[in-house]
C-alpha positions in Angstrom: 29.7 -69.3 8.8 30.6 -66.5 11.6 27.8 -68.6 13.6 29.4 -71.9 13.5 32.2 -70.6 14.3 31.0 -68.8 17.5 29.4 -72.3 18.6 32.1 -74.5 18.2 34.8 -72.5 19.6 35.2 -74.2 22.8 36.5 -77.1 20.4 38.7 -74.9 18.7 42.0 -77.0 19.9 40.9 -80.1 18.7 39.5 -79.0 15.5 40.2 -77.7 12.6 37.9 -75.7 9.6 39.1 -75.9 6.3 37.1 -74.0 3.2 35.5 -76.5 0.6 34.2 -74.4 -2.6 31.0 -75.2 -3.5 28.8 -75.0 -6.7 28.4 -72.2 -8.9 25.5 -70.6 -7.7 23.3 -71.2 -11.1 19.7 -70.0 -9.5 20.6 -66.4 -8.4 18.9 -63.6 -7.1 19.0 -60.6 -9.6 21.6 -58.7 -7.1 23.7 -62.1 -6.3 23.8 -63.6 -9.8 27.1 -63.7 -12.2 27.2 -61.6 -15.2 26.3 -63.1 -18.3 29.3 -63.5 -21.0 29.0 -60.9 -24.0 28.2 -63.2 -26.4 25.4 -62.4 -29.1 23.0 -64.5 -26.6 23.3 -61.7 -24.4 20.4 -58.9 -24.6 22.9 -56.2 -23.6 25.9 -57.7 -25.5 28.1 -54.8 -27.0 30.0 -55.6 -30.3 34.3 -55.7 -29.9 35.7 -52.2 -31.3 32.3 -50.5 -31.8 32.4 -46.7 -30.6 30.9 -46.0 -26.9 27.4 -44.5 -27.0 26.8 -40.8 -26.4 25.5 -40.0 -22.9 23.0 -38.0 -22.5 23.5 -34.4 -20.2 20.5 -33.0 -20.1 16.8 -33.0 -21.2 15.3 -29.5 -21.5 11.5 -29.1 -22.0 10.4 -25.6 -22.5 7.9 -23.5 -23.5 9.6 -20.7 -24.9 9.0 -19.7 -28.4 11.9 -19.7 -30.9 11.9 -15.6 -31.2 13.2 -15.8 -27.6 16.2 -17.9 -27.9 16.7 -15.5 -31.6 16.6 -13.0 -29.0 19.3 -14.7 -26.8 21.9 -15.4 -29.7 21.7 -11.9 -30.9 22.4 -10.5 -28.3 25.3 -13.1 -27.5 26.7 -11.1 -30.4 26.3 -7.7 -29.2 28.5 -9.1 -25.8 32.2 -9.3 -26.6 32.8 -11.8 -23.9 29.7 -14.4 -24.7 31.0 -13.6 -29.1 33.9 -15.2 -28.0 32.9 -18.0 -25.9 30.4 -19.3 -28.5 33.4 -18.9 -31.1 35.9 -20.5 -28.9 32.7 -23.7 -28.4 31.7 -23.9 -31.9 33.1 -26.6 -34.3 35.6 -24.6 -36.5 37.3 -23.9 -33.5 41.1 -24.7 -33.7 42.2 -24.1 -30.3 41.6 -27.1 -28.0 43.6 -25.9 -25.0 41.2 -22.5 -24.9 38.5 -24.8 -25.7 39.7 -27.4 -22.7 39.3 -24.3 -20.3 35.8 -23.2 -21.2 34.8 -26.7 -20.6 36.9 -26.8 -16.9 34.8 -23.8 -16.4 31.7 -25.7 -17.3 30.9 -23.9 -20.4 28.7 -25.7 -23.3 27.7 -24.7 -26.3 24.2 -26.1 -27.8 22.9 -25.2 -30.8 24.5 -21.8 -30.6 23.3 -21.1 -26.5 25.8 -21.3 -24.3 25.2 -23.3 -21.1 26.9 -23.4 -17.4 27.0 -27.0 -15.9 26.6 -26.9 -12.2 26.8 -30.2 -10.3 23.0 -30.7 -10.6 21.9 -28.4 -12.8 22.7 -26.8 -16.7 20.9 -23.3 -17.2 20.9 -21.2 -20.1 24.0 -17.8 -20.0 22.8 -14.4 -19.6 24.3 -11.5 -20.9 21.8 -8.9 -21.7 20.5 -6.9 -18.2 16.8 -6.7 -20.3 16.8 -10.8 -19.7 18.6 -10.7 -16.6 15.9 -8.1 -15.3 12.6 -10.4 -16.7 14.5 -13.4 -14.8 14.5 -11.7 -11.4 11.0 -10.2 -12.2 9.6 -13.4 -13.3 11.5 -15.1 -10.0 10.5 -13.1 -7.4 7.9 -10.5 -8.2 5.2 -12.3 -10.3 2.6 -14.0 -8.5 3.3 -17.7 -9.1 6.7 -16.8 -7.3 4.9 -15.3 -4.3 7.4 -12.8 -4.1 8.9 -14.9 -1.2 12.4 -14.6 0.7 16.0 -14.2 -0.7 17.3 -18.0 -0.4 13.9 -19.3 -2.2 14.4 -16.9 -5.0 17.9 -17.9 -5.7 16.7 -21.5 -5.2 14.4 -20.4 -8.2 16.8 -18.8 -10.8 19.7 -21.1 -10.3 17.3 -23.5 -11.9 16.7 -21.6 -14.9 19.3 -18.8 -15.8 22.9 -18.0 -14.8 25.1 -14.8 -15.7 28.1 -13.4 -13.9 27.4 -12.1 -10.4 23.8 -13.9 -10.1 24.0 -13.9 -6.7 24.8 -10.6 -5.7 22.0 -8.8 -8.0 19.7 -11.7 -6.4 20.5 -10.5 -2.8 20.1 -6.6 -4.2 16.8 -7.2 -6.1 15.4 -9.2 -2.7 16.5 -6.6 -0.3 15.5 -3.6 -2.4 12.0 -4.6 -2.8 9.5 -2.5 -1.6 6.4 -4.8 -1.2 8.5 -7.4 0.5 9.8 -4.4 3.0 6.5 -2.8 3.9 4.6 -6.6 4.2 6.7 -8.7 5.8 6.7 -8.8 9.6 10.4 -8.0 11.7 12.1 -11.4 12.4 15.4 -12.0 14.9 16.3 -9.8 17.6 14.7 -6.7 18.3 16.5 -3.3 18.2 17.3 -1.4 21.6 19.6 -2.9 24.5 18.4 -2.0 28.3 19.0 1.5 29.4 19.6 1.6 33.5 17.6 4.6 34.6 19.7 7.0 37.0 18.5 5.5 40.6 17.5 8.2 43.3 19.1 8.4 46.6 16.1 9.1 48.8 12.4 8.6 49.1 10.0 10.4 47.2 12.3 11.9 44.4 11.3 10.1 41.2 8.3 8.6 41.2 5.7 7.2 38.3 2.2 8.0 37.4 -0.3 6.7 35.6 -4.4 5.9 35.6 -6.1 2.8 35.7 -9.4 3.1 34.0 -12.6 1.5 32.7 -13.5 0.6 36.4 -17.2 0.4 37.6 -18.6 3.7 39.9 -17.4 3.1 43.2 -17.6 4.7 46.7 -19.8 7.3 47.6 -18.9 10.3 44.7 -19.0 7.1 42.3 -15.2 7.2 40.8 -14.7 5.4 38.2 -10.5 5.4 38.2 -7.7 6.1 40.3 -3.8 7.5 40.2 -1.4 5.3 40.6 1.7 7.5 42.2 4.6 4.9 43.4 8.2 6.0 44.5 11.2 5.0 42.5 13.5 4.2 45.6 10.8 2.4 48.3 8.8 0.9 46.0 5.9 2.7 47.9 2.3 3.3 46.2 -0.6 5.7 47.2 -3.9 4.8 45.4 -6.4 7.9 44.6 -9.5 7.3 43.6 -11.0 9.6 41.2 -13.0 10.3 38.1 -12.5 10.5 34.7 -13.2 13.5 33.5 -10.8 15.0 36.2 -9.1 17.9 34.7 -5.7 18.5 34.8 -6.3 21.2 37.7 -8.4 18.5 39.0 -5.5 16.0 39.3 -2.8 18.7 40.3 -5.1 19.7 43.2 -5.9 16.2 44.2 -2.2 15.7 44.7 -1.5 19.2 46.4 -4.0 18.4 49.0 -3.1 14.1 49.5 0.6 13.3 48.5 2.9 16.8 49.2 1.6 17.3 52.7 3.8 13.1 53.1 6.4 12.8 50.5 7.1 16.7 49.8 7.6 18.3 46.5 9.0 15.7 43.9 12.0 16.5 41.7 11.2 13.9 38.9 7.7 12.5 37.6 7.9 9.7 35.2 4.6 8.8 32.9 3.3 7.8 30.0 1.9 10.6 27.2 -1.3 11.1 28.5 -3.4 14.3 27.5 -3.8 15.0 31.2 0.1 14.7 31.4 0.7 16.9 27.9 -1.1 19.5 28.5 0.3 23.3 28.9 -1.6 23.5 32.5 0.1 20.8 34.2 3.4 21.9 33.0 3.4 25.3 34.0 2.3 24.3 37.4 5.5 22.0 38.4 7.7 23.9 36.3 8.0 26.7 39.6 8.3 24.2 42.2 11.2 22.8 40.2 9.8 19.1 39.3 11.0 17.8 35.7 8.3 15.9 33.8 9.9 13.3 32.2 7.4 11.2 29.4 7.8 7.9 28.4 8.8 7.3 24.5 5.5 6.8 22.9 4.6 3.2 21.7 7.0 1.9 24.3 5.1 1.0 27.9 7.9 0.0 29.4 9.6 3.5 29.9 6.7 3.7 32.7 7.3 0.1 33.9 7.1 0.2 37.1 3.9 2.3 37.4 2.5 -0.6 35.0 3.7 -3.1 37.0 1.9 -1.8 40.3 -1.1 -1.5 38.3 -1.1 -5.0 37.6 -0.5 -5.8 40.5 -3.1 -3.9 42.7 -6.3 -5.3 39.6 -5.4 -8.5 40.9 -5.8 -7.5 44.3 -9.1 -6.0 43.9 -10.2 -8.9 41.5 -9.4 -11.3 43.9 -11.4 -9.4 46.8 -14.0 -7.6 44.2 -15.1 -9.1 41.2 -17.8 -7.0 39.1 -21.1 -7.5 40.6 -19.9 -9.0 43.2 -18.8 -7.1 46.3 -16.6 -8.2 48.6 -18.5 -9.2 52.5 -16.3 -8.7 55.6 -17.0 -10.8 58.5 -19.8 -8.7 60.3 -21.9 -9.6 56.0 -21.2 -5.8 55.0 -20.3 -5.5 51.2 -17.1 -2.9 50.2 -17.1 -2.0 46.3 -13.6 -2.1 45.1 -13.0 2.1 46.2 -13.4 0.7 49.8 -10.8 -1.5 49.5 -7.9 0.4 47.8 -6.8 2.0 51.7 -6.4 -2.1 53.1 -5.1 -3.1 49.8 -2.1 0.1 49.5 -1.5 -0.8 53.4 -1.1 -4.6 52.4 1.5 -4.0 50.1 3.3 -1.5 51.8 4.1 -3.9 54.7 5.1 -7.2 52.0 8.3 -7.5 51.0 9.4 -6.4 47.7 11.3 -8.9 45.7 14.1 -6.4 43.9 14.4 -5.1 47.3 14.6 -7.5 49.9 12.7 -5.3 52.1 9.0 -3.7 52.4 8.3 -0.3 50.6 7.4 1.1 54.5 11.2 -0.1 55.9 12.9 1.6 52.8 10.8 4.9 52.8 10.4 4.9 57.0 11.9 2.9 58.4 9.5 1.0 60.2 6.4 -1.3 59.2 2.9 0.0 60.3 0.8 -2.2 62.6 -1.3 -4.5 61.0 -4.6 -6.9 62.7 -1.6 -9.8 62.6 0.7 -8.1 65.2 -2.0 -8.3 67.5 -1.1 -12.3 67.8 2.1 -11.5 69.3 1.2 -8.7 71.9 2.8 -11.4 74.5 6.1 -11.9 72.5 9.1 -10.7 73.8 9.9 -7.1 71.2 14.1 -6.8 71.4 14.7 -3.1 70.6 18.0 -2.3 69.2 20.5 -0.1 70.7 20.5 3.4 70.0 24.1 3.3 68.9 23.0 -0.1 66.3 20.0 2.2 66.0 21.8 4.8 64.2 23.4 2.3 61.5 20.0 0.5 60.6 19.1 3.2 57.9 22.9 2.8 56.6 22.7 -0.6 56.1 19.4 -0.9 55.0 20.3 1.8 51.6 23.8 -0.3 51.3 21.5 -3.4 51.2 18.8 -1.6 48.5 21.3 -0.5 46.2 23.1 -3.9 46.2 19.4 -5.4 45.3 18.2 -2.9 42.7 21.9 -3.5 40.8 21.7 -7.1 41.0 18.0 -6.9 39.8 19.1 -4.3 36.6 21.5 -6.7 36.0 19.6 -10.2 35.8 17.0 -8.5 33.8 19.7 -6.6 31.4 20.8 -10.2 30.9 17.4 -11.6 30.1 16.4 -8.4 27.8 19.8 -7.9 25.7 19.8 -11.7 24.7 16.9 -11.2 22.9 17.7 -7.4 21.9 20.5 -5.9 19.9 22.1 -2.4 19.7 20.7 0.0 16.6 23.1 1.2 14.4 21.0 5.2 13.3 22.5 7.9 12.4 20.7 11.3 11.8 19.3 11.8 7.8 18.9 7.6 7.6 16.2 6.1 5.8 13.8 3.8 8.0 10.7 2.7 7.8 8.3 2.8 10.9 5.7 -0.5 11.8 2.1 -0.2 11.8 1.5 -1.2 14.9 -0.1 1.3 16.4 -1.4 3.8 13.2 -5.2 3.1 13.5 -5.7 5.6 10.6 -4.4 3.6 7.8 -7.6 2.1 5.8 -8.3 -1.4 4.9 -9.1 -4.8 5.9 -6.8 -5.5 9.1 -5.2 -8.8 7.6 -3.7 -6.7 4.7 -2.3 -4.0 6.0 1.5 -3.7 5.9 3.4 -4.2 8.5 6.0 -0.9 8.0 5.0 3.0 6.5 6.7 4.1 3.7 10.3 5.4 4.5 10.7 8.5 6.2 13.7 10.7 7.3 15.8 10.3 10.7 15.6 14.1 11.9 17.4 13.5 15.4 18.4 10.9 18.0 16.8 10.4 21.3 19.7 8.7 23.3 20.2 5.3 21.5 16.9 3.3 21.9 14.4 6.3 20.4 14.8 8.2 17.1 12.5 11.1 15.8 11.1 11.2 12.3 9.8 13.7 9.7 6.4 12.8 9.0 4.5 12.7 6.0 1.1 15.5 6.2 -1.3 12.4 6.6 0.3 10.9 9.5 1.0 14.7 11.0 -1.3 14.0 14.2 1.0 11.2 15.1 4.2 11.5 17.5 7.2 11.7 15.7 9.0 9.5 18.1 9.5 6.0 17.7 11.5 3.6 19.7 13.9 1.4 17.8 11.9 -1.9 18.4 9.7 -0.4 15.6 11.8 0.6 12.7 13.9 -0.8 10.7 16.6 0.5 7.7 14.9 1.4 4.4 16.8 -0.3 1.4 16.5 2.1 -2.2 14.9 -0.2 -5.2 17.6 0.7 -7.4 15.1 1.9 -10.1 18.1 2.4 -12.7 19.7 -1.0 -11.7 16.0 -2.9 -11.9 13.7 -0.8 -14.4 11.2 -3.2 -14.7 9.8 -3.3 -11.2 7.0 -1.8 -10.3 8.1 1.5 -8.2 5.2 2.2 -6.8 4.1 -0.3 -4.1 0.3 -2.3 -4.0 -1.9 -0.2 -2.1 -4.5 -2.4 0.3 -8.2 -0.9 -1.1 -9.5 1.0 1.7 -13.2 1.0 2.8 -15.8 3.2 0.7 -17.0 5.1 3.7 -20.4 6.2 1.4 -21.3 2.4 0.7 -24.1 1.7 3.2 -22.9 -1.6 4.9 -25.7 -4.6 3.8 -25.9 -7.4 6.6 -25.7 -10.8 5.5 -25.9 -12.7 8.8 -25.4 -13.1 12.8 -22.8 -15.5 13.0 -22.8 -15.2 17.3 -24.1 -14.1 20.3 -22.4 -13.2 23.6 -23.9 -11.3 27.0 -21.9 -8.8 28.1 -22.9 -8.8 32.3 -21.1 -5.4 32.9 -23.5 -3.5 30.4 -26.2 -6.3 30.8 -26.8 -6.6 27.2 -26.1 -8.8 24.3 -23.9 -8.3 21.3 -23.8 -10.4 17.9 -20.9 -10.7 15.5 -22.1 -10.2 12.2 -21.0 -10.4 8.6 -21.7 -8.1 6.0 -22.2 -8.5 1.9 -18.9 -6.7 0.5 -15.9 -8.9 1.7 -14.1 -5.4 2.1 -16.0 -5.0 5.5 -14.7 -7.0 8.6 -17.1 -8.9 10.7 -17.8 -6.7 14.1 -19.6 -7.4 16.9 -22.8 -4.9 17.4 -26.1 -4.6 19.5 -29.6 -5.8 18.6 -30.7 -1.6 18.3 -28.2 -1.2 15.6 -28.7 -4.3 13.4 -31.6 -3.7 10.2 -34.7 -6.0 10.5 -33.1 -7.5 13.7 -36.2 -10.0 14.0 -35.9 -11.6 10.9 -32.0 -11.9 11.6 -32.2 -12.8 15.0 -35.2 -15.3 14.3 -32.9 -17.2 11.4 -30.1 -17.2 13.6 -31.6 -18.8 15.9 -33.4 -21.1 14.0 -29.8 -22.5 12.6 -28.1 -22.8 15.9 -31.5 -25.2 16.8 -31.1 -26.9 14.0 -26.8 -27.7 14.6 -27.7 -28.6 17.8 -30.3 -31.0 16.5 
């Protein structure tokens, strides 16, 4: 009808619509169709005066035997407060108004079990804390619960039981759990805000160490890894190669006789915790020239960032130059190994500008920029020298400009780190527990292990972002020190509250060392071009072992392996 009247609107002052009713509609649809009289013709016809019919509330289908629900009336007798309700419910009850309120409060009594009505749901009343404790067990610690996370288990037992306070001994059970503590990963923000380092006023007073190793021999004496030394305040880095098994002595004397004669003696020395760095030796030699040693907090790189980020930096220089077996041809067809290179490369970025600083590492730490092959291009430019006067006010302007950049830099990256981060809240004789991370000496298939150690003690506070632990005798070898991105608070299983969980938490099995390990297959094969050899990854009869990749020397019967192997992959490619 709304259609018609849209198309003859134009004729709306010369005509007029007027409503004829029709015929009752006698061949309905089952939605559209009238309702049928309530005569005795009609299937659903209800007699006049006959009582309404009782609605049904609730099905329940369980498997519970009766000595259970015996067990739940008694010891609704033994509670004052449930002895009264299911008096108050029952049918010799003469006080409606007290009855009217249990009912408000979505109380029911059933053949002598008292019920609470939720909007979807009617569970059985708890009152004794031996039911209330197999509930939560049942819920939340038994397999075919999958001991999962606090808003699924409440999910769980608002289904099937309720008692006064449900929720709170929910959240309590849940956060008290051991297992679920040491086996579940860390989730949200990350503990420990960004700390701004105290920034030095002038070249060559803090600086950062650290090695890069695992590098091929290069150069003449065959080195096989360098120091990375940059300056805090320039930005500048020396590169020295050397070897490995460089003692501390070794590594002392190598920067007695290369870096003091240019930078002078240091006052700080920032690096990580390694053995070269911890020894006795190498402290007792800066400790008369006055240089503090200051080590990074172990577990927690980025103490030492800034010597990590130049070592980044300078492997991708040499990659790009140098890769492995591949040396790098100049113009004249000579090939430089990667030792060759490092002067060129430590000149290169010397003279680039640095991006927290606005400026190159050689303007900030001298003042000027060495000559490279490039200036040679513009021998026939015209140079304009400042004035001696302007001269003077260069190196002024040029700290005034580098400590305007390194605060805006701190500051963008503050911004980017504490979004993500928050502050700890530790205080000294706290129970934590510390990640597994990095403890390599903990037994058992990878997959399994838990995520945090058992709880230990808070025995002192390392500014706000580090806190040092006692340790248990097993894990003795390991630093006490943690940062706060690994730990987390400890929550006590409230063994008196919850007797019957298990207080002692699932150990993973750990490896029987004795057992010989019997190969069951090769499952691949990959060629390894720095060591020119081939490894296979390889699976092994107990499950308990982990597939590993090893060498043909150190796999039984390699033949008859190697030859099925081999045979298989012929046959899939087939």
């Amino acid at each position: 009808m709304f259609r018609w009247q849209i198309v003859i609107q134009d004729y709306r002052g010369d005509m007029n619509i007027l409503h004829k009713s029709g015929n009752v509609h006698k061949n309905a649809d089952g939605f559209s169709k009238w309702a049928l009289p309530n005569t005795p013709d009609n299937p659903a016809y209800v007699p006049t005066g006959a009582e309404p019919p009782i609605l049904i509330e609730g099905i329940n289908i369980t498997e519970f035997g009766t000595e259970f629900f015996e067990e739940v009336r008694e010891r609704y007798k033994q509670d004052n407060i449930c002895h009264i309700f299911t008096a108050l419910l029952g049918k010799y009850c003469k006080d409606a108004a007290l009855e009217n309120i249990l009912l408000q409060w979505r109380f029911h009594l059933f053949y002598g079990m008292l019920y609470h009505r939720s909007k979807h749901t009617c569970v059985m009343v708890m009152c004794s804390r031996i039911l209330i404790n197999t509930t939560l067990l049942e819920c939340h610690d038994n397999i075919y619960s999958g001991n999962l996370s606090g808003g699924r288990t409440m999910e769980r037992i608002k289904t099937c039981a309720w008692w006064p306070s449900w929720r709170k001994d929910v959240i309590e059970y849940f956060h008290s759990c051991d297992i679920f503590q040491e086996a579940n990963k860390a989730t949200g923000k990350r503990l420990g805000l960004m700390i701004h380092i105290q920034e030095p006023s002038t070249p060559w007073e803090v600086v950062h160490m650290d090695w890069v190793t695992a590098l091929p021999p290069g150069g003449d004496k065959s080195y096989n890894e360098y120091l990375v030394i940059v300056d805090r305040y320039s930005k500048t880095p020396i590169f020295l190669p050397c070897h490995k098994d460089d003692t501390a002595m070794d590594t002392a004397l190598l920067i007695w006789n290369r870096v003091i004669s240019q930078t002078g003696i240091f006052k700080n020395i920032i690096s990580d915790r390694d053995p070269k760095f911890m020894l006795a030796l190498w402290t007792n030699l800066h400790k008369p020239l006055g240089t503090k040693l200051s080590f990074s907090t172990a577990y927690h790189p980025q103490t030492d960032g800034l010597a990590e980020s130049m070592i980044q930096t300078l492997e991708n220089m040499i990659r790009r130059f140098c890769a492995y077996g591949l040396g790098f041809k100049d113009s004249d067809g000579f090939t430089h190994g990667w030792c060759t290179l490092i002067t060129a490369l430590e000149l290169a970025y010397k003279t680039s500008i640095h991006a927290s600083k606005g400026k190159t590492p050689a303007i900030l730490g001298k003042g000027w920029n060495p000559k490279l092959p490039v200036n040679t291009l513009k021998k026939d430019l015209v140079d304009i020298h400042p004035t001696a006067s302007r001269f003077k006010l260069l190196p002024d302007k040029v700290r005034h400009h580098e400590n305007q950049s390194i605060n805006d830099s701190f500051e963008y990256s503050k911004k980017k780190w504490d979004k993500t981060h928050k502050t700890p809240e530790y205080k000294v004789r706290d129970s934590i527990r510390v990640s597994t991370l990095n403890f390599h000496n903990i037994n058992g298939p990878k997959k399994l292990k838990y995520s945090f150690a058992q709880s230990f003690i808070v025995e002192a506070l390392h500014g706000t972002n580090s806190v040092q632990v006692e340790l248990s005798a097993e894990l003795e070898k390991k630093h006490p020190t943690f940062p706060v991105s690994l730990v987390k608070h400890y929550t006590s299983n409230y063994q008196e509250l919850f007797p019957l969980r298990n207080g002692t938490p699932l150990e993973v099995p750990p490896l029987d060392q004795s057992e010989e390990k019997k190969l069951l297959k090769v499952l691949q094969e990959r060629r390894l071009s720095r060591k020119n050899e081939s490894q296979y990854l390889v699976r092994y009869r107990n499950p308990q072992h982990e597939v590993e990749w090893i060498v043909e020397s150190k796999i039984p019967d390699s033949q008859t392996f190697l030859r099925r192997f081999r045979h298989e992959r012929i046959l899939i490619a087939q």
